[in-house]
C-alpha positions in Angstrom: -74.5 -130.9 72.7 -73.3 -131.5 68.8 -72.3 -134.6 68.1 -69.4 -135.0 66.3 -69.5 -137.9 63.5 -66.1 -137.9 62.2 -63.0 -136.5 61.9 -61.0 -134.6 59.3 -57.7 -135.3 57.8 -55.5 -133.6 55.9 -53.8 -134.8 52.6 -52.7 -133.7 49.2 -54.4 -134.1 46.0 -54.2 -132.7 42.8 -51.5 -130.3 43.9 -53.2 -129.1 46.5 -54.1 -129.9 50.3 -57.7 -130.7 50.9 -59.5 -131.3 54.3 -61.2 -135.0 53.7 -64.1 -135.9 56.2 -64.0 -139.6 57.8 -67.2 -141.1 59.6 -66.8 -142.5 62.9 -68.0 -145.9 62.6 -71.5 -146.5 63.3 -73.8 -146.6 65.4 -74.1 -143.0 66.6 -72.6 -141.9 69.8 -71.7 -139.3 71.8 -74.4 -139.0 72.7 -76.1 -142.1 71.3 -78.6 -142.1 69.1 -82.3 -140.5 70.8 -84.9 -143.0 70.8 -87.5 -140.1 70.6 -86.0 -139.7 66.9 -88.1 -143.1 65.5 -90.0 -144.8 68.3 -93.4 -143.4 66.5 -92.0 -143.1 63.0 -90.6 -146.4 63.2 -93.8 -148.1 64.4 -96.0 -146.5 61.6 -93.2 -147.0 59.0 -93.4 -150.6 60.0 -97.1 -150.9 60.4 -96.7 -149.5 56.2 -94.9 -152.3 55.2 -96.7 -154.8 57.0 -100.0 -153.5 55.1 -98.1 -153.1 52.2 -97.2 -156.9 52.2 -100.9 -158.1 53.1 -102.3 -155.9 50.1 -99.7 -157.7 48.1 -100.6 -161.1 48.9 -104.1 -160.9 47.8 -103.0 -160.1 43.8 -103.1 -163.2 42.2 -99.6 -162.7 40.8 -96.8 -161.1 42.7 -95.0 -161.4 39.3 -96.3 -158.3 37.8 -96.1 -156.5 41.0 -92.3 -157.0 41.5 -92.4 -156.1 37.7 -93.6 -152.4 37.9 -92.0 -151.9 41.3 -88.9 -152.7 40.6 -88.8 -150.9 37.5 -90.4 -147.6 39.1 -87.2 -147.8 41.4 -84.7 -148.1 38.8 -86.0 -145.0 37.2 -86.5 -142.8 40.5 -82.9 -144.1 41.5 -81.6 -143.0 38.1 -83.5 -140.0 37.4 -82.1 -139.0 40.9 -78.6 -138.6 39.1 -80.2 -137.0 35.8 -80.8 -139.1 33.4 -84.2 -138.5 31.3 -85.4 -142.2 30.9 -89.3 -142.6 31.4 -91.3 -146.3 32.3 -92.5 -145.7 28.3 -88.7 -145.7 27.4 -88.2 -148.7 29.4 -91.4 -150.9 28.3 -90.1 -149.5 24.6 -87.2 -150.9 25.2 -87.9 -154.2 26.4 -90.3 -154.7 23.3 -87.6 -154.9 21.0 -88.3 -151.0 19.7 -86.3 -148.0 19.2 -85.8 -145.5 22.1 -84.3 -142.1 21.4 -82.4 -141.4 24.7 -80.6 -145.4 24.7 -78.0 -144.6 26.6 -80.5 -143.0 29.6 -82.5 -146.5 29.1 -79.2 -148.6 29.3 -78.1 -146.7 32.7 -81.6 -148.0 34.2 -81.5 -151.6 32.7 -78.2 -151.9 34.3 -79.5 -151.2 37.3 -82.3 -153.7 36.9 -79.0 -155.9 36.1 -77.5 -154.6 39.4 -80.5 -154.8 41.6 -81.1 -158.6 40.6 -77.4 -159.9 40.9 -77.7 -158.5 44.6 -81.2 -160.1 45.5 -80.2 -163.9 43.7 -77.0 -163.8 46.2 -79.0 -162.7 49.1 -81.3 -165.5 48.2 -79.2 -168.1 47.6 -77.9 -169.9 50.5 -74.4 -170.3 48.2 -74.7 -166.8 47.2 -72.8 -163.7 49.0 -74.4 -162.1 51.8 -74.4 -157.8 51.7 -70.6 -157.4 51.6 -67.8 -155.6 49.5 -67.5 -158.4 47.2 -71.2 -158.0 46.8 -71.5 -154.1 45.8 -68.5 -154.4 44.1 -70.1 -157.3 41.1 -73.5 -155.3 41.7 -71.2 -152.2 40.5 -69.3 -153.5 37.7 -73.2 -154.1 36.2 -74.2 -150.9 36.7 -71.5 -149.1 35.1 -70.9 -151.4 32.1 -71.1 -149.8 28.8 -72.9 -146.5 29.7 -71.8 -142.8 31.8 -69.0 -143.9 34.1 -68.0 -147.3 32.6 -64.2 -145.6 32.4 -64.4 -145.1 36.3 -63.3 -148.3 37.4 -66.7 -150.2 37.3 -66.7 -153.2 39.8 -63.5 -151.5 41.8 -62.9 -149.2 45.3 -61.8 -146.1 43.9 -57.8 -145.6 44.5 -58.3 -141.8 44.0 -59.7 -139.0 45.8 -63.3 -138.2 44.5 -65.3 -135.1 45.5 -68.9 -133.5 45.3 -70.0 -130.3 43.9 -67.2 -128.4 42.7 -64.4 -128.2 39.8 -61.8 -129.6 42.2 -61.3 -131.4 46.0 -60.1 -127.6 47.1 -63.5 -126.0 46.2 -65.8 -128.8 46.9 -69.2 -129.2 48.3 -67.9 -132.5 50.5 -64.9 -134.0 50.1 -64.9 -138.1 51.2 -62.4 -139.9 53.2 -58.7 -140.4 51.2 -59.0 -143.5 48.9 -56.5 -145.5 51.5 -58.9 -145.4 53.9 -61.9 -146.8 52.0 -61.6 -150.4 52.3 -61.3 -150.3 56.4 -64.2 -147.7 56.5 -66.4 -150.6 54.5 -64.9 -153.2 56.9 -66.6 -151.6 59.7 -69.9 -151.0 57.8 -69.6 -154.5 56.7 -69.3 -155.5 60.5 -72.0 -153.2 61.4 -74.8 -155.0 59.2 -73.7 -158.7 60.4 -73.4 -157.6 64.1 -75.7 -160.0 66.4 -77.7 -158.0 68.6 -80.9 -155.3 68.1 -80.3 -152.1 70.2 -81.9 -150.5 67.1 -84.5 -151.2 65.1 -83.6 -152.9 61.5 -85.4 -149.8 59.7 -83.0 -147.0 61.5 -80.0 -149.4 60.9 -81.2 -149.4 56.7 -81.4 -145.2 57.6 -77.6 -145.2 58.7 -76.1 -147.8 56.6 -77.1 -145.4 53.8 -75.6 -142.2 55.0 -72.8 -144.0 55.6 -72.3 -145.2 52.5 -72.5 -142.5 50.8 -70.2 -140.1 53.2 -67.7 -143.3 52.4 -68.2 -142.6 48.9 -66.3 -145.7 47.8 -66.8 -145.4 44.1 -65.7 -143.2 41.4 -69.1 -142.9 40.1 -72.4 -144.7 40.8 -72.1 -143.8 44.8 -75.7 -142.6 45.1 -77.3 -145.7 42.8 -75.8 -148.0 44.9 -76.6 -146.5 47.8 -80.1 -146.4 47.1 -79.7 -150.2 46.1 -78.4 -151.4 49.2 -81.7 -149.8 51.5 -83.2 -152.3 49.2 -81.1 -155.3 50.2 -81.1 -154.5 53.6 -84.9 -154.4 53.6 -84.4 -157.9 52.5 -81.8 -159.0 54.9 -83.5 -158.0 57.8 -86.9 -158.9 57.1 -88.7 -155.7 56.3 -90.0 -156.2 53.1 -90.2 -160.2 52.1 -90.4 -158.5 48.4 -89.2 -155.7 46.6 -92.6 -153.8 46.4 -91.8 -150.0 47.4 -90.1 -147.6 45.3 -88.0 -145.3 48.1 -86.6 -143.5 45.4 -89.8 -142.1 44.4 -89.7 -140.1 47.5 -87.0 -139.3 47.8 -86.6 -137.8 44.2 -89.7 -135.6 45.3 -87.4 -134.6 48.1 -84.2 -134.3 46.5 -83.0 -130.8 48.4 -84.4 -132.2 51.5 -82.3 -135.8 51.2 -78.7 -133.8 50.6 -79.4 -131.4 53.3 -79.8 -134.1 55.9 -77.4 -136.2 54.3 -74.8 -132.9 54.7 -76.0 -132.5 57.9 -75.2 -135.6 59.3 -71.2 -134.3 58.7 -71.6 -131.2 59.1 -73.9 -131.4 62.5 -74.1 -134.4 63.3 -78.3 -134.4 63.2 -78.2 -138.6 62.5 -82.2 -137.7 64.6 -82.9 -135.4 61.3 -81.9 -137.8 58.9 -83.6 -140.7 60.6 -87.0 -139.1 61.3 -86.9 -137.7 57.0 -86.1 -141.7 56.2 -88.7 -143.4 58.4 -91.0 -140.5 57.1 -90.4 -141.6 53.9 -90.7 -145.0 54.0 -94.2 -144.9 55.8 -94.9 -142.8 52.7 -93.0 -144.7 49.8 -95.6 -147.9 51.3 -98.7 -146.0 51.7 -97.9 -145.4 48.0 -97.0 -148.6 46.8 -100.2 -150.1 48.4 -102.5 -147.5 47.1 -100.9 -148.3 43.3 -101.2 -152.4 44.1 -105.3 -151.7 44.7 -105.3 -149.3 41.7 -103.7 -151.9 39.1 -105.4 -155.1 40.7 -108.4 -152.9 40.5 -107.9 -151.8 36.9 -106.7 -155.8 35.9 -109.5 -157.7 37.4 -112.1 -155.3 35.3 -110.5 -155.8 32.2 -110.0 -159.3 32.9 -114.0 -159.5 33.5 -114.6 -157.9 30.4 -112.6 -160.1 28.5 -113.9 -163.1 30.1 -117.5 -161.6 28.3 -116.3 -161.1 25.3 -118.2 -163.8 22.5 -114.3 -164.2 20.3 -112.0 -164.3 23.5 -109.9 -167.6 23.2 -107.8 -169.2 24.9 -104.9 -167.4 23.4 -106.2 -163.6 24.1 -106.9 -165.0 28.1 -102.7 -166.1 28.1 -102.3 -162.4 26.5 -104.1 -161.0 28.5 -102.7 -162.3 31.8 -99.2 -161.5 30.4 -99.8 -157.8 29.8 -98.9 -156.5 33.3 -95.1 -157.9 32.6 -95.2 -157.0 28.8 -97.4 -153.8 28.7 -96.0 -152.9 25.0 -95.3 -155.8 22.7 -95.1 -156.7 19.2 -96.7 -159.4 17.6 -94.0 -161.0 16.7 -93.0 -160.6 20.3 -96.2 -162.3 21.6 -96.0 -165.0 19.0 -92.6 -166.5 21.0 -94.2 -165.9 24.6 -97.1 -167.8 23.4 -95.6 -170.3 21.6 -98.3 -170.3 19.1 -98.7 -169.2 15.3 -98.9 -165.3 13.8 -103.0 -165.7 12.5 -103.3 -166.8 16.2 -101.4 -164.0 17.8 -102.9 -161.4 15.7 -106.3 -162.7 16.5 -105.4 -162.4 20.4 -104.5 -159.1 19.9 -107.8 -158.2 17.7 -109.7 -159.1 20.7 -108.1 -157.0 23.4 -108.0 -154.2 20.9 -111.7 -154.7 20.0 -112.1 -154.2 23.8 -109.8 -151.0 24.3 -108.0 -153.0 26.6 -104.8 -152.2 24.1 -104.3 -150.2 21.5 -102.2 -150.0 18.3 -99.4 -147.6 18.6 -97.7 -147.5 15.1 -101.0 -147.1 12.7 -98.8 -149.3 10.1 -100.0 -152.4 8.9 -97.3 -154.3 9.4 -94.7 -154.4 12.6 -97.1 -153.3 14.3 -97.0 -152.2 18.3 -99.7 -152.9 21.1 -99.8 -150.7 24.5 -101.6 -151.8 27.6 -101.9 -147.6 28.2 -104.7 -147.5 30.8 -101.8 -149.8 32.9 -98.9 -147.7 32.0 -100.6 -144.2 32.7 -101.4 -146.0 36.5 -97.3 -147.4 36.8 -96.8 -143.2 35.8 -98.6 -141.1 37.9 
């Protein structure tokens, strides 16, 4: 039997009547949701994360792994919706230099901007827990000053938004009428506080997403968002005691795949399609993350060694040194205030790593000059 996950109603916009979809509330049923769809997934998929928080707690600094992971997410998550923006951009960016595509690099800074608002609630005992309120200040972040920041950044849309298309009448997917938003959110809202575990956490994160963005509660920034709360919700529930894995990765590898089972949740009610592709992917989105943790440790501890060999290392190139992995491009200047020390000394610091290949000099000026850590970068890239 199809189920049937929602209903359509009929309503006028821009002149014209236009069939709008509206979810059920969740969970799934009618029939309910088949166990068979994530029993194994969901087991393996857990098993990833568990391995992928062991590998994690044997790097001497989580710092610089939260560093690149969260970063890596907030360009898959952007590049999702089109903008050109690469790590190099970012790192650029964040090291005081001129980037050519800015406004690409602000759209993915605001979602680091976003992304940390949500996890210092969440970890906060006076903060907000996942709620409206919640997206809404996350939102406002992400649209400030960049693509979108005239579409009621921080607000429920009060207008009927579409996808694909000129217009509502010719669209791809049409979401519910903009009166209806706020209860629809009530009921997800109630769904992620319920007491109670019929379901695992993991296929709860899988259909608090779809949900989401068939609610499509924004005017823009829908799928960002989206993608931002499967990252809280691993945090709420327990999954992942840090943000290490980059879903977005995969599923910006699988871009075609993702709509199609997001569309065919409405259209066919396969929540079992869309489940199994999202457990799949996270088992994956781990494996990865852990196979790029034992990379960079790999790739740190051997320069580190080398450096530790070196006859002019000093006390100032070993503090460099160990703040690379958060600072992978810098300017002297730059590593003069995060040392606290003098420009002779900085310099000097710098000579040595250079000396070693560890970085290299990206300007070939004399003065304001630039440093990469590139063998790190190329890693955080692949």
């Amino acid at each position: 039997m199809k189920r049937v996950t929602g209903s359509y109603t009929t309503h006028t916009t821009l002149g014209e009547p236009v069939k709008a979809f509206v979810p059920f509330p969740l969970p799934p049923a009618e029939p309910a949701l088949a166990e068979t769809a994530w029993g194994e997934r969901n087991r393996a998929a857990q098993m990833a994360l568990a391995r992928l928080s062991a590998v994690a707690g044997l790097v001497p600094s989580v710092d610089w792994l939260l560093y690149s992971a969260i970063r890596k997410e907030a360009l898959m998550t952007s590049q999702i919706e089109g903008t050109q923006a690469t790590l190099t951009d970012l790192f650029d960016e964040e090291a005081g230099l001129v980037v050519s595509n800015t406004d690409d690099v602000e759209e993915v800074t605001n979602y680091l901007q976003a992304f940390r608002l949500v996890q210092d609630n969440l970890r906060d005992p006076a903060g907000l827990p996942i709620s409206v309120r919640l997206l809404c200040n996350a939102h406002r972040l992400l649209l400030n000053g960049v693509r979108g920041t005239g579409k009621q950044p921080g607000e429920l849309r009060r207008s009927q938004n579409w996808i694909g298309g000129t217009r509502p009448g010719n669209a791809v997917f049409v979401p519910p009428p903009a009166d209806q938003v706020p209860s629809l959110l009530a009921d997800l809202e109630r769904f992620i506080h319920a007491p109670g575990d019929e379901l695992p956490a993991l296929v709860k994160v899988a259909l608090v997403h779809v949900q989401f963005e068939t609610v499509h509660p924004f005017l823009d920034g829908n799928g960002r968002m989206g993608r931002l709360l499967i990252a809280a919700l691993l945090e709420h529930w327990g999954l992942l005691p840090e943000p290490l894995m980059y879903l977005s990765g995969y599923l910006k590898q699988h871009q075609g795949t993702y709509y199609r089972h997001l569309s065919a949740v409405r259209t066919e009610g396969d929540w079992e399609g869309w489940v199994g592709f999202f457990l799949e992917g996270v088992e994956v989105a781990a494996a990865r993350a852990e196979q790029d943790i034992v990379a960079l440790a790999t790739l740190v501890a051997a320069d580190r060694r080398r450096l530790l060999q070196h006859p002019q290392a000093s006390p100032a190139s070993y503090r460099l040194f160990e703040l690379l992995p958060t600072m992978p491009r810098f300017s002297l200047e730059r590593i003069r205030q995060a040392l606290g020390t003098t420009f002779p000394t900085a310099s000097a610091a710098a000579k040595v790593l250079q000396e070693l290949g560890i970085v290299t000099e990206v300007t070939g000026q004399k003065k304001n000059r630039i440093f990469s850590y590139q063998a790190y970068i190329d890693l955080l890239s692949r």
